[in-house]
Each structure stands twice: as structure tokens, then as C-alpha cells.
C-alpha positions as CSV (number, residue, x, y, z in Angstrom):
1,X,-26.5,-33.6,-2.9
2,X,-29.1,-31.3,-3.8
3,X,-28.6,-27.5,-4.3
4,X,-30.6,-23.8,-5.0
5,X,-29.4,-20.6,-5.5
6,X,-31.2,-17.8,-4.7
7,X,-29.8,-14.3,-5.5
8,X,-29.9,-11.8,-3.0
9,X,-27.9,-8.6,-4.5
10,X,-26.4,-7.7,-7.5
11,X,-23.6,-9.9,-7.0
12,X,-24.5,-11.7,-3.9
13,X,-26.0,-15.4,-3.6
14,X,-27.3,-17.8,-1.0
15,X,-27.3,-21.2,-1.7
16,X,-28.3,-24.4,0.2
17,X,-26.9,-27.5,0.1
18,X,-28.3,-30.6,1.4
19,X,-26.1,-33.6,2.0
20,X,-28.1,-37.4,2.7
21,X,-27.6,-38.4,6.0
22,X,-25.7,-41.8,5.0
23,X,-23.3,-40.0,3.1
24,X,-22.4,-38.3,6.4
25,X,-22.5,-41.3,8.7
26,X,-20.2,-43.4,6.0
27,X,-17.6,-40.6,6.5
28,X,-18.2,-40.4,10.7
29,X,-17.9,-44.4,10.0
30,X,-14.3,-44.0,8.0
31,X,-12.6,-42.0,9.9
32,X,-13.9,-43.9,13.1
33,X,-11.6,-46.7,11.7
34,X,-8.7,-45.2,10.4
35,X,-8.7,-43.9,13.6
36,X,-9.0,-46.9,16.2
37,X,-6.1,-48.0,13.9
38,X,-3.6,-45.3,15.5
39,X,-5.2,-43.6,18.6
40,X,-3.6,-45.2,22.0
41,X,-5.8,-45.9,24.8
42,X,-4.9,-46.8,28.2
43,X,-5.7,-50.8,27.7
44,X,-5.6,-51.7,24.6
45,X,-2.8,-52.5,22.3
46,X,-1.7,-50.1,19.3
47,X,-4.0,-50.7,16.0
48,X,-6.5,-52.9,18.5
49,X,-8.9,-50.4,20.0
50,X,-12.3,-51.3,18.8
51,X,-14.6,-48.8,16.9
52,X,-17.2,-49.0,19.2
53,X,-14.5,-48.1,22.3
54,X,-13.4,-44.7,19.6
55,X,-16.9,-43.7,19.1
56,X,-17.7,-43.6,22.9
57,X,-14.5,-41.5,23.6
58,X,-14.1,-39.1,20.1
59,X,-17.7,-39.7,18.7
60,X,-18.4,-35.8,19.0
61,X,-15.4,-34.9,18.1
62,X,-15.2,-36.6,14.8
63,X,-18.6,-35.9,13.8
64,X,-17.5,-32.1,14.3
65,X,-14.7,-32.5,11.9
66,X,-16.3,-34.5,9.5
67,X,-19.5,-32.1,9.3
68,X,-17.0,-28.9,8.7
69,X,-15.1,-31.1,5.8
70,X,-18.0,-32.2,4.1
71,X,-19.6,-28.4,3.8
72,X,-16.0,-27.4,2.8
73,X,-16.3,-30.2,-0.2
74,X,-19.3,-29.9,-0.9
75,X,-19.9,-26.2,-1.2
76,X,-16.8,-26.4,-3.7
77,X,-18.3,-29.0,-5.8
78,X,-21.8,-27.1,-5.3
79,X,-20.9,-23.7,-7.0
80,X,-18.6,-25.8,-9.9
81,X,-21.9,-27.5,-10.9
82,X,-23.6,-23.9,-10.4
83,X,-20.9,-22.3,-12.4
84,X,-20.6,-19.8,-10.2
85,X,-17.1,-17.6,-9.4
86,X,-17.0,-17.0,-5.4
87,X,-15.2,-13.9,-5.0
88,X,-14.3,-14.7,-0.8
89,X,-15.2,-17.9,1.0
90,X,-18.7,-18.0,2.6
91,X,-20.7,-17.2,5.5
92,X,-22.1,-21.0,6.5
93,X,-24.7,-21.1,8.8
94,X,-26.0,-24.4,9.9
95,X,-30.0,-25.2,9.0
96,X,-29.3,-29.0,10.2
97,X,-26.9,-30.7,12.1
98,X,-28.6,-33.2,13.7
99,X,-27.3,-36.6,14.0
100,X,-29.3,-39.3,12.1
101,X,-30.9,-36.6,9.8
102,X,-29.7,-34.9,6.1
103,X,-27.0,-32.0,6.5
104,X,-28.9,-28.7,5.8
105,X,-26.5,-25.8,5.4
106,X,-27.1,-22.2,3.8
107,X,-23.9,-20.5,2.1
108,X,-23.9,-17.0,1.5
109,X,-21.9,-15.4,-0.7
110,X,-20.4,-12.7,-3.4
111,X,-19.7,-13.5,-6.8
112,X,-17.4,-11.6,-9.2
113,X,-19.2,-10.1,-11.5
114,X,-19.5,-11.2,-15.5
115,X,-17.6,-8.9,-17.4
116,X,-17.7,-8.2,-21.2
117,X,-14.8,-6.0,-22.0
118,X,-16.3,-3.3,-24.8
119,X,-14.8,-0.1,-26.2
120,X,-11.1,-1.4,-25.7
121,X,-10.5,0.0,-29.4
122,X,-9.8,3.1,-29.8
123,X,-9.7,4.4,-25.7
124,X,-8.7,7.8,-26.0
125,X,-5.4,9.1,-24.4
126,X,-3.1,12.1,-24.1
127,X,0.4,11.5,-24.0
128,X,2.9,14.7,-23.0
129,X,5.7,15.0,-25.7
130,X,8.7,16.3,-23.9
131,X,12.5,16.1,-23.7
132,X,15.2,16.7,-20.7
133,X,16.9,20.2,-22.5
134,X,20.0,21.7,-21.2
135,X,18.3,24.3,-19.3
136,X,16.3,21.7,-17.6
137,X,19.7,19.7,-16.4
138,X,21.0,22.9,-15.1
139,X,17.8,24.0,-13.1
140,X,18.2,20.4,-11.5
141,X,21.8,21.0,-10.6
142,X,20.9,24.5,-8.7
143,X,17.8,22.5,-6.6
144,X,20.6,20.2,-5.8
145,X,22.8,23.1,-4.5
146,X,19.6,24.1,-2.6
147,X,19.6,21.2,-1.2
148,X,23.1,21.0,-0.2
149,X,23.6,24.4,1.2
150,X,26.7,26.1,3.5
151,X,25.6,27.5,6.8
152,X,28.5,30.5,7.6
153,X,28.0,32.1,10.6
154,X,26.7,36.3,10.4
155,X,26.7,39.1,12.6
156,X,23.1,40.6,12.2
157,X,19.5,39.7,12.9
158,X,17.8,36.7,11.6
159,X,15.7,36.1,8.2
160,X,14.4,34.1,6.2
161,X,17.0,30.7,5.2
162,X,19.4,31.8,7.7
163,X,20.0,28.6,10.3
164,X,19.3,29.7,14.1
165,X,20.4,26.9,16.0
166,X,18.6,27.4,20.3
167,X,18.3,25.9,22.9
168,X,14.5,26.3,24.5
169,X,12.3,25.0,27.0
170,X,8.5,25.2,26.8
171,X,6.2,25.7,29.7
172,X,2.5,25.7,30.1
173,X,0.6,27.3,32.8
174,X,4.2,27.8,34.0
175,X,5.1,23.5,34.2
176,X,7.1,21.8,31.3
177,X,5.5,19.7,29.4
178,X,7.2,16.6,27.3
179,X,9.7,17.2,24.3
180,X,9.5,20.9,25.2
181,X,12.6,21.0,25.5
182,X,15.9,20.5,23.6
183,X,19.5,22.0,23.4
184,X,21.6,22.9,20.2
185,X,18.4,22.5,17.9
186,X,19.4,24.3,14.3
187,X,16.0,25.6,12.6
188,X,16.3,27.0,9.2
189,X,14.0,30.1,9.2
190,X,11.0,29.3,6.3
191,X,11.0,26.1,6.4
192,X,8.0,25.1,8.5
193,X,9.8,22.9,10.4
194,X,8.7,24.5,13.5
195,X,5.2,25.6,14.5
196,X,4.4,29.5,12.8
197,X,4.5,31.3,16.0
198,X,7.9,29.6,17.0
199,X,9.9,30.6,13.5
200,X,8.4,33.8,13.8
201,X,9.3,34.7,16.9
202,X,13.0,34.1,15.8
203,X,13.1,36.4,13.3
204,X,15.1,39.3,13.9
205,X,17.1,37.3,16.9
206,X,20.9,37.8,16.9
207,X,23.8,35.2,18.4
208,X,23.5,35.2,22.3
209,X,19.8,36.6,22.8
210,X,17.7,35.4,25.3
211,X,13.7,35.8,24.8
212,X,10.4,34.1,25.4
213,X,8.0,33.3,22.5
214,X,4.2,32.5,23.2
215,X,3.3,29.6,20.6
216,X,-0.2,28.0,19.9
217,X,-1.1,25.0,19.2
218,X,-3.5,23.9,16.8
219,X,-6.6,22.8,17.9
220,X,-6.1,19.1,16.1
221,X,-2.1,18.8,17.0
222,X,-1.4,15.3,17.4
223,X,-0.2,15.7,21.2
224,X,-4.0,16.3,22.7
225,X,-2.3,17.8,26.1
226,X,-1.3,20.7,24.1
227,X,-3.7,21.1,21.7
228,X,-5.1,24.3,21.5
229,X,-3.1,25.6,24.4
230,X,-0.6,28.1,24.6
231,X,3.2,27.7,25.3
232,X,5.6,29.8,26.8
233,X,9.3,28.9,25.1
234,X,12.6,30.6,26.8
235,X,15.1,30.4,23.9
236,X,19.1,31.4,24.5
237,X,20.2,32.0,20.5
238,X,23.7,30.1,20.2
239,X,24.0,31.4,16.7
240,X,22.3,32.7,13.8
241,X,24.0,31.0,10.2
242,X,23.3,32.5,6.2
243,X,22.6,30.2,3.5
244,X,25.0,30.1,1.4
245,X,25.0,27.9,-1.9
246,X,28.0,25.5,-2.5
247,X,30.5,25.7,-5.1
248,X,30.0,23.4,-8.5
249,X,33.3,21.5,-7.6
250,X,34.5,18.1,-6.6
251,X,33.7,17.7,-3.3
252,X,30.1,18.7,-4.0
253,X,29.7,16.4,-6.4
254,X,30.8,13.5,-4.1
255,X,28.3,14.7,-1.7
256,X,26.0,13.0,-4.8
257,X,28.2,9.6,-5.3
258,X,30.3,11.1,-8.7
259,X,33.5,10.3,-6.8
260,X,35.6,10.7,-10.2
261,X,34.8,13.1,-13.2
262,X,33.4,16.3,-12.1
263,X,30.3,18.3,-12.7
264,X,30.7,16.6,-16.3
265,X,30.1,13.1,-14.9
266,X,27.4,15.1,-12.0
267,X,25.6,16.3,-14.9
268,X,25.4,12.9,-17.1
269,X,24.2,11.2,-14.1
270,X,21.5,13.5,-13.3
271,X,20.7,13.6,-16.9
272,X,19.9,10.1,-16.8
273,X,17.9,10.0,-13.6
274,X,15.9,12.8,-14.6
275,X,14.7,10.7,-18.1
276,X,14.1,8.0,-16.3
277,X,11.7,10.1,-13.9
278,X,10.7,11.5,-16.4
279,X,9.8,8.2,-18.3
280,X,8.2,6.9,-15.4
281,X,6.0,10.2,-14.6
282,X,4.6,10.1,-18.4
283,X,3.8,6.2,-18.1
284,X,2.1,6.5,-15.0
285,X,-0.7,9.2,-16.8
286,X,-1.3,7.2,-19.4
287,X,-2.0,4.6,-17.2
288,X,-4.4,6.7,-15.2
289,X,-5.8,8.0,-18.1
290,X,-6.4,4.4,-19.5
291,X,-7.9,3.6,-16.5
292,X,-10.3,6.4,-16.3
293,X,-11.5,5.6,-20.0
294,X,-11.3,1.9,-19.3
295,X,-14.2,2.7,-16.8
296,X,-15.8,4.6,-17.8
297,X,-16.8,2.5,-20.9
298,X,-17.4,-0.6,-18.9
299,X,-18.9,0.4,-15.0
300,X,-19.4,-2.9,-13.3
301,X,-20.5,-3.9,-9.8
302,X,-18.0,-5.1,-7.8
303,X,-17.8,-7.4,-4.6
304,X,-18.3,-5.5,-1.2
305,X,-15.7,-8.1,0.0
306,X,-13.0,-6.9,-1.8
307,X,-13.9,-3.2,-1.5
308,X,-13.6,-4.0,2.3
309,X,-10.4,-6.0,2.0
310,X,-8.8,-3.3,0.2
311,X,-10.0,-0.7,2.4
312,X,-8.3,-2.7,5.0
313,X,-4.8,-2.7,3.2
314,X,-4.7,0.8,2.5
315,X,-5.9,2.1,6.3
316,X,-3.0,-0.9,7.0
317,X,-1.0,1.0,4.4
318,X,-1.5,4.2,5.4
319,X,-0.8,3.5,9.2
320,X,2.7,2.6,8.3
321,X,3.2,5.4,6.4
322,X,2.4,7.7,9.2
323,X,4.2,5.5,11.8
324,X,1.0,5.2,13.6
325,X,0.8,3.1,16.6
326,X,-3.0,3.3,17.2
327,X,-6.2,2.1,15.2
328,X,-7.7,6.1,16.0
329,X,-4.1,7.7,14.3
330,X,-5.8,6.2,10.7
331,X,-9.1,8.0,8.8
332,X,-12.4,6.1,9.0
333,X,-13.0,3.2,6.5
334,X,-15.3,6.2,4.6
335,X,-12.3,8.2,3.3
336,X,-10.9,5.4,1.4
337,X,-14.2,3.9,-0.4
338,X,-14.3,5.4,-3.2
339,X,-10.8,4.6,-4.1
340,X,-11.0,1.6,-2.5
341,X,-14.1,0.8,-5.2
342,X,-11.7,2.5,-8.1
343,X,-8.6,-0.2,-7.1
344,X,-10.8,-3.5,-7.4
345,X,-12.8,-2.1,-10.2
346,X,-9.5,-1.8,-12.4
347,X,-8.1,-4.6,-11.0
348,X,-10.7,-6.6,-12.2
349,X,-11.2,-4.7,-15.8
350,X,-7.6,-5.4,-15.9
351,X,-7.6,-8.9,-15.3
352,X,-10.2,-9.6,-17.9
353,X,-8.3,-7.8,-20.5
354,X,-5.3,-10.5,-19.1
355,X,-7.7,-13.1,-20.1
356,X,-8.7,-11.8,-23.6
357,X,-5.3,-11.0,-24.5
358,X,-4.3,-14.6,-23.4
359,X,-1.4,-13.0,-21.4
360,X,1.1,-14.9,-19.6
361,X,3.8,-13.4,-17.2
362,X,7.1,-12.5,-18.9
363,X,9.9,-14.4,-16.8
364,X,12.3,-11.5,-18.8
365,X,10.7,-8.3,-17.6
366,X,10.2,-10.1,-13.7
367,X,13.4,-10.0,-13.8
368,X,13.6,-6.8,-15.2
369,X,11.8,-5.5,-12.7
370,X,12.9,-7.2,-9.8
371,X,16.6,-5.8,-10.8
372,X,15.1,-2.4,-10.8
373,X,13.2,-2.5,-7.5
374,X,16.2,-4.1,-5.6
375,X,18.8,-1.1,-6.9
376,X,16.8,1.0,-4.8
377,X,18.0,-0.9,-1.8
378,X,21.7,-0.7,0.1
379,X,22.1,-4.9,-1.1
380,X,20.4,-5.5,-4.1
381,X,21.2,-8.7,-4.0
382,X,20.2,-9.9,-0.9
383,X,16.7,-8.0,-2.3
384,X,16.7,-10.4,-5.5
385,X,17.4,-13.2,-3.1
386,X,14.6,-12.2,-0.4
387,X,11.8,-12.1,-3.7
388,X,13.4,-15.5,-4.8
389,X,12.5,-16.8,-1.5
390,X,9.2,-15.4,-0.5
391,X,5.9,-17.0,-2.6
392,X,4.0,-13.9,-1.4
393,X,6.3,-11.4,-2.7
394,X,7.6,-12.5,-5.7
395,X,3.4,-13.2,-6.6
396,X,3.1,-9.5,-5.9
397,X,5.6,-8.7,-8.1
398,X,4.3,-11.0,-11.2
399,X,0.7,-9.4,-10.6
400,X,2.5,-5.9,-11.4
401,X,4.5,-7.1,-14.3
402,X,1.4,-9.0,-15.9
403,X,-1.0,-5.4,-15.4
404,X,2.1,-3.7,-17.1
405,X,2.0,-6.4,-19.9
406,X,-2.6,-5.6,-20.2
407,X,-1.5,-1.8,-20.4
408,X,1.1,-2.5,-23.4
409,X,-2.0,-4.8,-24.8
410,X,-4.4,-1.9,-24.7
411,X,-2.0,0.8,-25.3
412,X,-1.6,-0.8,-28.9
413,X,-5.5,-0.5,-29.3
414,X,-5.8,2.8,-28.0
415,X,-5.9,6.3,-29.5
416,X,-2.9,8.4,-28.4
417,X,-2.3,12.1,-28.9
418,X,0.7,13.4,-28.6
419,X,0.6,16.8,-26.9
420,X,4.2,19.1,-26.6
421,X,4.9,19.6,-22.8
422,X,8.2,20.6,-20.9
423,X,9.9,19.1,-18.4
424,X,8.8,21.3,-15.6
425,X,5.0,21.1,-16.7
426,X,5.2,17.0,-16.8
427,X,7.2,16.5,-13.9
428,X,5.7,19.5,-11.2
429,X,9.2,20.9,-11.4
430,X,9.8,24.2,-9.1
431,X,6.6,24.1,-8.0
């Protein structure tokens, strides 16, 4: 076999590979006979067709399969003697296929890039000092009243948090149009649940009203029949509701799953959720910041393949996200390159720092996590059991607990400053 190795980009390479054409014809020859040893043909007895008879009929065919295997093998054993790390699998396009001659074949490919970790000592990072106080554990409790309010029915016009619930139909050009309509529909006033003009053309309503609203659409609303347009809504007002907040008893705190011991037991509970937030929130900047300086001291190339394949996933993620149901519901490729670029450069900073920490995965904290993700779920258990069982899942879930294990690795070699912070600065709280 004979191989060169031109390089074409930063990271990419074309190589070609020429195999002698005996090598080929001994394999053609091969398979010919292992063949005529099984194939059935009307005439012959099993295991008694000659060669020559399985040429005639399957010639082509074999030479086809036998020509794709041998560039498969041979551009595998061709970049091991190169020493070279493809980072997808190759463009092949044929130089030479004809029959009696040498293979030619060009392979054209990306490489990951050579990376020397440096300035892993002493990364600089900024790490929030904080605590969940008292005052903090009762702020939480009030947002969870908020969000657990009493609606009690009012005599008067309607205002901001009151609940209106209508029943409307929307017309334009005087013809209704599709899910301009509905019947006991409660809308809480300030909430932007409902378009601007809508919410503010109940303002003021009482119980039993009738009146018309004109609404526009935005220019870029997702139903293009209506965008821009103007709508005519006849609203009857069933009844217009105050906010009220709920009392700090029993039954509110089942409404949260504390079934036995009060607003004492409400309160530990919450407490414990909001550390472990909390925890989570001040992990995930130091990571980020790690990261950042991680990059910042080593800036690398990385393979277009992979910026494209992640760029895939998140259009993939983000169209799930969304509930979209057509390719033109997700941005362009060109809103998610740069982070796209960020992801595999990390990933791949990160797996080098796996390799010069000689880091293995930690069976204990997979299982850690696993337990963790699958409380999330109504059945954790059938979640365990679903990881347990799917290759492709639990591998995702080993990648994240090994990149945990790198962070701890250069977390220990880093620089961090403490800084004093509260609860509501770290975690956005009341915002």
C-alpha cells in the first residue's frame, strides 16, 4: 500500500492511498469462493456451483463490495501508520477503479487538533461566598404564596392581578379567524399572557360587560395570517376576581407535598431546595469561569465537522424546545456558531485535561448522579432502569460525570477568590 498526505487547512488532510491490483483481485477471488460454497442456483446442488458460474452472475457485485471494504481497511491502517487522529470519517472519492489496474483513492479529511494544555496552574476564578439566611427562606415562602394565589370574586372595575375570566370571539375584516375564539378563558391582568392591546382593553371592565377591543398583531407573530393585522374581539365579562394571597396553613402547605408538619416542615424543605440551588448556581460559574480562562490560555483550531455536528444538535435541541414542527420555526445555522465553536472547543480542552489527569469514570458518582437526575422524574426507578438499558444514554451520562471529575482536577490547580455575595445577588432572586 502506498500513502501521501498532503495538508490542505489547518486541520484538514487529503491523503491517497494506492492499493496493488493483486491484493484486490485475491480478495474478489476469496469471497468468489466462500461464496459458490452457499449461494443456490437453479441447477446446481448446494456448496457445488463453480466459481467461474458465481463470477458470471455476482462478479460486479462482489467487486463493489470488496472495493468499499478494502478503502474502509485500508484508510484505517493508512492514517495509524500516519499517526494521524481523524476527527469524522472521510470524503472518498475514487481516482481508480478499474478492474485489472491498482486501487487509486483520495481521502479527505479533518484532524483534531494537537493540543498542549498550558497555564492549567493557577486559572483564575471568582467564587460567590454566600449562605441561605432566614430572611432569604421567608422571601421564598411569600414567592410561593404568589404563586399560589386565591381568586375572590369583587364588585368594581378591573386592575392589575385581578383574574377576568371572558368569553371572546375575534374577527378580521369582519370573518373569524382560527383560535379566535374561546369561552370561560380566565386572564390575570399583568401578566402578558395575552397580547398588550387585549389586557388592556380589559382594564376597567366589570362582571357582565360586553365590549369590543381592536388588537394588533405583531408584524413577526407566529400565525402569518394575522400578522400585522388588526382584530376586532367581542368580549362578554363573566367575572372579574382579586388576588388574594393564601394563608400560611396546612392546606397550603400540601399544595407543596408537606402533607404532615406544617409551615415548620414547609420551611425545612424549602430550605434545603434552595441550598441545593443554590449549590448548583455557584458550581455552574465556576465552571463557566474555568472555561473562559481555560480558553483563553490555550485558543486552538477546531474541526469544522464538529462545529457543524453540534450546530446540528442544538438547532435539533432548540426545535424541541420550542415544539417546533418545521425546519423554518428554528434560527439559521449562523446564530449558533459561535457557541457551537465555544462547546467543542471546551469539549476538547476538557478531554485533554481527562487525559493528563489520567481520569477514569467514577462508577460511585454515576450513580450518584444517575439517582439525582431520575428523582426529577414521576418513577425514578423505571428512569435508573431506562439508563441501565440504553448504551447511548448511560454514555451521555459518564461523559458528564468524567467533565465534572476534569473540573474537580483543575479546580485544585486553580486560583479561587472568594468574594461575599447574597442569596438574591447569586441566584437572580426577585428579579
Amino acid at each position: 500500500m502506498q500513502v501521501s498526505v498532503e495538508s490542505t487547512g489547518s486541520l484538514e488532510r487529503k491523503m491517497e492511498i494506492q492499493i496493488p491490483a493483486a491484493q484486490i483481485e485475491k480478495a474478489i477471488d476469496e469471497r468468489l469462493i466462500k461464496m459458490s460454497r452457499t449461494v443456490r442456483l437453479n441447477g446446481f446442488r448446494p456448496g457445488k456451483v463453480p466459481v467461474k458460474v458465481v463470477r458470471q452472475q455476482f462478479g460486479d457485485q462482489i467487486r463493489q463490495e470488496v472495493l468499499g471494504d478494502v478503502m474502509q481497511s485500508s484508510f484505517a491502517e493508512a492514517v495509524g501508520q500516519q499517526k494521524l487522529a481523524p476527527a469524522s470519517s472521510p470524503k472518498i472519492e475514487p481516482i481508480e477503479l478499474q478492474s485489472g489496474l491498482d486501487l487509486k483513492y483520495r481521502a479527505i479529511f479533518e484532524i483534531f487538533p494537537d493540543i498542549q494544555l498550558k497555564g492549567i496552574e493557577g486559572l483564575a476564578v471568582n467564587k460567590p461566598s454566600v449562605e441561605v439566611t432566614t430572611g432569604d427562606i421567608d422571601a421564598m415562602i411569600e414567592n410561593l404564596r404568589k404563586q399560589r394565589p386565591n381568586f375572590v370574586a369583587v364588585d368594581r372595575e378591573a386592575r392589575d392581578t385581578d383574574q377576568v375570566t371572558v368569553d371572546f370571539v375575534g374577527t378580521v375584516d369582519a370573518v373569524e379567524f382560527e383560535g379566535g375564539k374561546a369561552e370561560n378563558t380566565p386572564i390575570v391582568l399583568g401578566s402578558g399572557r395575552m397580547l398588550p392591546d387585549f389586557e388592556a382593553g380589559l382594564k376597567g371592565a366589570r362582571a357582565g360587560e360586553n365590549k369590543t377591543i381592536a388588537v394588533k398583531f405583531p408584524d413577526n407573530y407566529q400565525a402569518a395570517n394575522l400578522a400585522g393585522k388588526t382584530a376586532a374581539f367581542a368580549i362578554k365579562i363573566q367575572k372579574v376576581e382579586e388576588h388574594r394571597l393564601p394563608d400560611l396553613d396546612a392546606e397550603f402547605c400540601k399544595q407543596f407535598g408537606v402533607e404532615q408538619g406544617g409551615i415548620e416542615q414547609l420551611r425545612k424543605e424549602v430550605e434545603e431546595n434552595m441550598r441545593h440551588e443554590l449549590a448548583a448556581t455557584v458550581r455552574g460559574r465556576l465552571k463557566q469561569q474555568l472555561f473562559d480562562a481555560l480558553l483563553a490560555a490555550n485558543p486552538i483550531d477546531v474541526p469544522k465537522v464538529l462545529v457543524e455536528d453540534q450546530i446540528r444538535s442544538m438547532q435539533l435541541d432548540f426545535g424541541r424546545r420550542i415544539g417546533a414542527r418545521e425546519a423554518s420555526q428554528v434560527p439559521p445555522a449562523t446564530q449558533f456558531q459561535d457557541s457551537a465553536q465555544k462547546r467543542v472547543s471546551i469539549g476538547l480542552l476538557i478531554s485533554e485535561a481527562v487525559k493528563l489527569a489520567g481520569l477514569t469514570v467514577d462508577r460511585a458518582k454515576v450513580q450518584e448522579k444517575l439517582a439525582d437526575v431520575a428523582q426529577n422524574y414521576p418513577d425514578p426507578e423505571l428512569v435508573i432502569k431506562a439508563y441501565r438499558e440504553n448504551t447511548q444514554l448511560r454514555g451521555q451520562l459518564e461523559a458528564s460525570v468524567l467533565e465534572e471529575q476534569a473540573v474537580d482536577w483543575l479546580l485544585e490547580r486553580a486560583k479561587i477568590s472568594e468574594q461575599p455575595a447574597t442569596f438574591k445577588e447569586v441566584m437572580n432572586f426577585g428579579a
